[in-house]
C-alpha positions as CSV (number, residue, x, y, z in Angstrom):
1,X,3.7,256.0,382.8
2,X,3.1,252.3,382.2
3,X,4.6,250.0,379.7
4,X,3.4,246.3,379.3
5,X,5.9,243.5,377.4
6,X,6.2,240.9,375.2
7,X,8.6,239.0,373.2
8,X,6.5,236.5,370.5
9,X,6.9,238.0,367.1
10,X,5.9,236.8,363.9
11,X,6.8,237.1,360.7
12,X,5.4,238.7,357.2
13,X,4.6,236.5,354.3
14,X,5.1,237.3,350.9
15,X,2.0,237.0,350.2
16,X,-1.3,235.5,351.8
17,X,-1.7,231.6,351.3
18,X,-4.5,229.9,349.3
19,X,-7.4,228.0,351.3
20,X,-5.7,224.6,350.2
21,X,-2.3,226.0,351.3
22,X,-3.5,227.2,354.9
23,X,-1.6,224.9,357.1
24,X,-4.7,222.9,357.4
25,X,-3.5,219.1,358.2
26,X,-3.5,218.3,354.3
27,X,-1.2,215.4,352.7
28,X,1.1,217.1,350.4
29,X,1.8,215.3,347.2
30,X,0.6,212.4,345.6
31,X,0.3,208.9,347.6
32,X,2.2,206.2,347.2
33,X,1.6,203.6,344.6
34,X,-2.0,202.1,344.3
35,X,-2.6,205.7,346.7
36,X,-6.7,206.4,345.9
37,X,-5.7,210.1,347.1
38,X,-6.2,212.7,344.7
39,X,-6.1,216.3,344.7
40,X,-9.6,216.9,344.8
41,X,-10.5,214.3,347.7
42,X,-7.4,216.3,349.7
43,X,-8.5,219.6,349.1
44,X,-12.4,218.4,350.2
45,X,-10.8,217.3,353.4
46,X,-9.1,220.6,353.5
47,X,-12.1,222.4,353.3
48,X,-14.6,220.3,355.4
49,X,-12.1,221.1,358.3
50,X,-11.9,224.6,357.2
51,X,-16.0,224.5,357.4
52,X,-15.4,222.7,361.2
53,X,-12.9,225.4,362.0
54,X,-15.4,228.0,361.2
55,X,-18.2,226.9,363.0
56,X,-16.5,227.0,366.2
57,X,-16.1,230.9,365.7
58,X,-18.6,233.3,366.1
59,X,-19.4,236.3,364.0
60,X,-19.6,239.4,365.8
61,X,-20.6,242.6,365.2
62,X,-19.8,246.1,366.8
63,X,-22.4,248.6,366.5
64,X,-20.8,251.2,368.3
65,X,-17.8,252.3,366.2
66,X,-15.3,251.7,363.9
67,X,-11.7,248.8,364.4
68,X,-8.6,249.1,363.6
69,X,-7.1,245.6,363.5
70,X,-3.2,245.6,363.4
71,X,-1.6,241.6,362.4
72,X,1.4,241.4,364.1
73,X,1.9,238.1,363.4
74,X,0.2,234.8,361.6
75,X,-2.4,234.8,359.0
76,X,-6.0,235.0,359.1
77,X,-9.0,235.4,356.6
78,X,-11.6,238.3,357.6
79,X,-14.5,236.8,356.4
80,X,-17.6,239.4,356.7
81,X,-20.6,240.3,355.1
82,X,-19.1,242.6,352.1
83,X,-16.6,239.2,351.0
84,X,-13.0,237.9,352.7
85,X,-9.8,240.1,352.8
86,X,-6.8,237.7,353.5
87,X,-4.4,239.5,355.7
88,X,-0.7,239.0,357.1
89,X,1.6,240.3,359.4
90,X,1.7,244.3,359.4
91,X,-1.7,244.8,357.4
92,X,-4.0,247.5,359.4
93,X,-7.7,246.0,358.9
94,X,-10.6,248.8,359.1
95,X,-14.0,247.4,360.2
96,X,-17.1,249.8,359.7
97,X,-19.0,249.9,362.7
98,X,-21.8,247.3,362.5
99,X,-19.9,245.4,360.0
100,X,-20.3,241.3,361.1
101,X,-17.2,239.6,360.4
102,X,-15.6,236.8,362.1
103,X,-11.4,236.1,361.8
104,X,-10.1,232.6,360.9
105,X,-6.7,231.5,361.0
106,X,-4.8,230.3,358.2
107,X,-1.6,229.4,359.0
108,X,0.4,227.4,361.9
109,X,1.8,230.6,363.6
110,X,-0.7,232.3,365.8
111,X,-2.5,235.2,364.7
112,X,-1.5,238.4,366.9
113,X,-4.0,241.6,366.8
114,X,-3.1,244.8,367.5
115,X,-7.3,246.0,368.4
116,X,-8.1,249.7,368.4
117,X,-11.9,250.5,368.7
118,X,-13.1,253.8,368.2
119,X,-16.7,255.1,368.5
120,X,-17.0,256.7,365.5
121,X,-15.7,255.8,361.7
122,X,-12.0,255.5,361.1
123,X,-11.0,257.6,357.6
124,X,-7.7,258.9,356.3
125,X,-6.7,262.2,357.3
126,X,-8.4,265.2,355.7
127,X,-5.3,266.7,354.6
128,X,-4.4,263.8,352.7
129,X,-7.5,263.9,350.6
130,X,-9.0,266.4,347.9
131,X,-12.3,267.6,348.4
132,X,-13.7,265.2,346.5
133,X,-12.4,262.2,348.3
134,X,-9.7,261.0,346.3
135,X,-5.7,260.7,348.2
136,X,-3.7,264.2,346.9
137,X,-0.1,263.2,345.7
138,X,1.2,264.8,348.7
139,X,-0.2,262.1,350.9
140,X,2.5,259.0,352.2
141,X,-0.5,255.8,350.8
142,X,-3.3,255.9,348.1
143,X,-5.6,253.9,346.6
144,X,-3.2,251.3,345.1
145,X,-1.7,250.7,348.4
146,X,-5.7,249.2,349.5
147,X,-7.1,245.7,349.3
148,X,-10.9,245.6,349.2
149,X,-13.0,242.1,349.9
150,X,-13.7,239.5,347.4
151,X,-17.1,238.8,345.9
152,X,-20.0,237.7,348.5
153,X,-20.7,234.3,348.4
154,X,-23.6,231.9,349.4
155,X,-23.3,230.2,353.2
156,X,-26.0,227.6,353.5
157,X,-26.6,228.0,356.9
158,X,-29.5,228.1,359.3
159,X,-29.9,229.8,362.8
160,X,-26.9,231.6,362.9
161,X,-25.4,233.4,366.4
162,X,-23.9,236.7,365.5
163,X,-22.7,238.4,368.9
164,X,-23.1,242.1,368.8
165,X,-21.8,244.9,370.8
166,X,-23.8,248.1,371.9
167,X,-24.8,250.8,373.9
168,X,-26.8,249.9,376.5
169,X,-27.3,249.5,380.2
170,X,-24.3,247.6,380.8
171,X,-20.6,248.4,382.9
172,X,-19.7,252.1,380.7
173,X,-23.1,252.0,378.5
174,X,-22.1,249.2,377.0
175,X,-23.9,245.6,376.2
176,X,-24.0,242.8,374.2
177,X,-26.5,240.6,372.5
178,X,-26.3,237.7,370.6
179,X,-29.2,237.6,367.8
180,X,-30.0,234.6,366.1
181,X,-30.6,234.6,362.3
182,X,-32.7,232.7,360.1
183,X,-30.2,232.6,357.6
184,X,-26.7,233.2,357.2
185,X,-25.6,237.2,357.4
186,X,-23.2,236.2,354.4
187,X,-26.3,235.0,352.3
188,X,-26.3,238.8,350.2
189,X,-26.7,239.4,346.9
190,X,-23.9,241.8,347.2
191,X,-22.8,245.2,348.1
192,X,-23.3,249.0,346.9
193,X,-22.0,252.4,348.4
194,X,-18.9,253.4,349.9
195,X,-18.5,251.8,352.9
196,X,-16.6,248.9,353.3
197,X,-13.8,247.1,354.9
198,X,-10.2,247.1,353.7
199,X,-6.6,246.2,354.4
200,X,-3.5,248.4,354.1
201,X,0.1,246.9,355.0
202,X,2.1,249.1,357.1
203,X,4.8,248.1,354.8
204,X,3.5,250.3,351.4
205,X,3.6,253.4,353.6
206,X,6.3,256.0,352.5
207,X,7.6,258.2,355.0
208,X,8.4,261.8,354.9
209,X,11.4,262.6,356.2
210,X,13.3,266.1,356.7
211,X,16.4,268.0,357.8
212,X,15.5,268.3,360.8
213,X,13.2,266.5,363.2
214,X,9.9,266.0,361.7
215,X,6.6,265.7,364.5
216,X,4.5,263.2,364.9
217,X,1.6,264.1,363.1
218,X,4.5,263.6,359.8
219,X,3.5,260.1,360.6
220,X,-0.1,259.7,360.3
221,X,-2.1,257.4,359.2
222,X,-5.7,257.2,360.1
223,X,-8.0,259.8,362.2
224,X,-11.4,259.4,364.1
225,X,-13.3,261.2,366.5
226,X,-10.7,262.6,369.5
227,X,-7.9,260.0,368.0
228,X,-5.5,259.9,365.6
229,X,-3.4,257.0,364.3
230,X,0.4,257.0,363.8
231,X,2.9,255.0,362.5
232,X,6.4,255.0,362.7
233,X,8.6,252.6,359.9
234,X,12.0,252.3,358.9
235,X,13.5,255.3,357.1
236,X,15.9,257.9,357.0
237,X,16.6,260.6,359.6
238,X,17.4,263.9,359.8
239,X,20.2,265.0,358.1
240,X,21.2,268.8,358.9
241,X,24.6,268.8,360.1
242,X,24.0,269.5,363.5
243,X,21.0,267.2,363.9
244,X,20.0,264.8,366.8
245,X,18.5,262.0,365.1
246,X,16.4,260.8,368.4
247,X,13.4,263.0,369.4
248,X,13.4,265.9,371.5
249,X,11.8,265.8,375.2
250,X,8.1,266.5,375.2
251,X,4.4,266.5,377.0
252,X,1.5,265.8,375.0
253,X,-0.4,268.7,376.3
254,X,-3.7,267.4,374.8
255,X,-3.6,264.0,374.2
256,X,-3.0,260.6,375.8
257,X,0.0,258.4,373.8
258,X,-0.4,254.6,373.2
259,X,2.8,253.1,371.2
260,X,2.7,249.6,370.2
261,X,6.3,248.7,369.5
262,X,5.9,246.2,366.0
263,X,9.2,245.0,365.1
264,X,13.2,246.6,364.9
265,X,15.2,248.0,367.3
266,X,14.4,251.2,369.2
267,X,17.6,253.0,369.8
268,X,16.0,256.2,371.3
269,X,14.5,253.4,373.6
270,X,17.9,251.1,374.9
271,X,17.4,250.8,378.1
272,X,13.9,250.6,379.2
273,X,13.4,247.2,378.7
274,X,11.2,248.6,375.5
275,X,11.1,245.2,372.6
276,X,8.7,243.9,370.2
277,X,5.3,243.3,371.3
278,X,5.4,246.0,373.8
279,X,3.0,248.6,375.0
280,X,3.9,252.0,376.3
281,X,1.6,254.7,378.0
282,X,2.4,257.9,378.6
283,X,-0.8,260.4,379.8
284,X,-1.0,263.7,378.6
285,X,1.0,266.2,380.5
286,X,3.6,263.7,381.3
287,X,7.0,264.6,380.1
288,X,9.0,261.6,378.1
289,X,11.4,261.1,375.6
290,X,14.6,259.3,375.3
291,X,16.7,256.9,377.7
292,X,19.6,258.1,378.9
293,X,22.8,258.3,376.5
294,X,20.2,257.8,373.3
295,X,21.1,261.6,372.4
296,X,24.6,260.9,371.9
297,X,24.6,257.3,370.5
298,X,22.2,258.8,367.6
299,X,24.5,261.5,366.4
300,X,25.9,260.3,363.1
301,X,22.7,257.7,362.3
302,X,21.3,258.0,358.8
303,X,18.4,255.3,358.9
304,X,16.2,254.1,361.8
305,X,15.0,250.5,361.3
306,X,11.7,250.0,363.9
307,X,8.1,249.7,363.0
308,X,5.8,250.8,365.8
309,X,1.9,252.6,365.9
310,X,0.7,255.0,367.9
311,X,-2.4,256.2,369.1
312,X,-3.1,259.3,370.5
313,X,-6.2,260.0,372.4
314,X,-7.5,263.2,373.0
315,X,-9.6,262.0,376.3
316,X,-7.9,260.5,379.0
317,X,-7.2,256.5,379.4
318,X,-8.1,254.3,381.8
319,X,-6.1,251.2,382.4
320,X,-8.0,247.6,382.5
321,X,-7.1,244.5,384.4
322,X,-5.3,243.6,381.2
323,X,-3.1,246.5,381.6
324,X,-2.7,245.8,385.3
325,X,-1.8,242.0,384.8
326,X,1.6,242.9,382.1
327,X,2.8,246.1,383.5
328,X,6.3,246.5,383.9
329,X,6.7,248.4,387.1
330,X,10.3,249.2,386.6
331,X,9.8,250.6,383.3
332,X,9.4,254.7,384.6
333,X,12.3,254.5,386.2
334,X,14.5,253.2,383.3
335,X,15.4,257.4,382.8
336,X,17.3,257.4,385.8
337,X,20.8,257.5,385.2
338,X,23.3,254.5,386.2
């Protein structure tokens, strides 16, 4: 078991700001008197560094599967070949494979991202949907709960880097090449089909609670190939008389368990040294659950308030020198009684 931390959090705006409002180094208000500054020479300056900003990121494209981009804190625009999809702290992103996109801040706070790539395409679970594609009424999101990109737009550009990822003979199969276009990848006429990014805030999920202790799958969000996506928000617990609000002791038999701890506080958790911005592994087979004396605080709790995702994988894990570089060593033996 491994468990990486961090403290920086961010918080959620009510709502994403305009370009002219993006913490770009603008003069707010009018100038002084005999000031020559207007609006529209301000809001030029805004966007001509805007412009600068952009240049100095790449586009990128992955051609292998499917991301799941998690804000946990700041605010960025996704610009990307279908239009721009302003985002904000707790919105899930969903980039089809071989989408090219680039992310550009907006705001003063960093932007924190969550990254989950799959190799295949990231949809809603089946049982949420009819046959014909639409969310039942049964299912915790549906369409009004997704934000789709604006109208394309023209970029007068020439000889434009876009860095893609692919299959190849690279470390794992994997390699990259950076193809140069004539003209801007954003230059489209538009779009048509059903494929296309979208954003969906954590926030406009509803829950579905029970009696008694519901599983995981309860809290599902997204599926793809051998993984499915979690999340856990604030909500009410069980309420049988006899319940145990925290969860029971378990193994994931067949599945590997990433959780990203968001925001809140994790009672089931006290103890472990578990707080926002953390990471926890735990491999399949692997028995886990509560810290010590989490049973017995929970009994009498009627709301949990934490905000985490998890990922299950249904192939095994392998740590990088990412992982390596944060772990918390003492973290698997925070079950060990004082």
């Amino acid at each position: 078991m491994a468990a990486a931390r961090s403290n920086a959090h961010g918080q959620r705006p009510d709502a994403a700001p305009p370009l002219q409002d993006a913490g770009l180094p603008c003069r707010r208000g009018g100038g002084g008197r005999g000031s020559r500054t207007t609006a529209a020479a301000r809001q030029r300056r805004c966007a001509d560094f805007l412009c600068r900003r952009r240049r100095d990121l790449a586009l990128y494209r992955n051609a292998i599967g499917d991301e799941c981009l998690y804000i946990h804190g700041g605010t960025a625009r996704v610009e990307t070949v279908f239009g721009d999809l302003d985002v904000w702290e707790g919105d899930y992103v969903i980039i089809p494979r071989a989408t090219t996109h680039r992310i550009v801040p907006t705001g003063d706070a960093p932007v924190r991202i969550y990254a989950i790539e799959v190799n295949s395409h990231i949809t809603p679970p089946k049982r949420y949907l009819s046959r014909y594609g639409q969310f039942l009424e049964h299912a915790p999101f549906c369409e009004r709960d997704l934000r789709v990109p604006t109208d394309p737009y023209v970029v007068d550009e020439r000889n434009v880097e876009v860095y893609i990822k692919h299959r190849g003979a690279g470390v794992n199969g994997i390699s990259g090449t950076i193809h140069v276009q004539p003209h801007h990848p954003f230059d489209v006429v538009g779009w048509d089909g059903c494929l296309w990014p979208y954003a969906f805030n954590i926030s406009d999920y509803e829950p579905l609670t029970g009696r008694v202790h519901q599983p995981p799958p309860t809290h599902q969000v997204f599926e793809a190939h051998n993984v499915i996506f979690c999340n856990f928000v604030p909500r009410k617990v069980d309420y049988h008389p006899l319940a145990i609000p925290v969860p029971y002791y378990h193994s994931n038999v067949d599945s590997d368990e990433v959780m990203f701890y968001a925001a809140g506080d994790y009672e089931a958790r006290r103890g472990s040294g578990i707080a926002a911005g953390s990471i926890s592994l735990h491999p399949m087979g692997h028995a886990h659950g509560p810290q010590p004396g989490a049973y017995e605080r929970s009994i009498g709790m009627e709301t949990f308030d934490e905000t985490a995702v998890m990922v299950d994988t249904f192939a095994p894990l392998l740590l990088g020198e990412g992982a390596f570089a944060t772990e918390d060593p003492a973290y698997m033996l925070s079950w060990n009684e004082n």
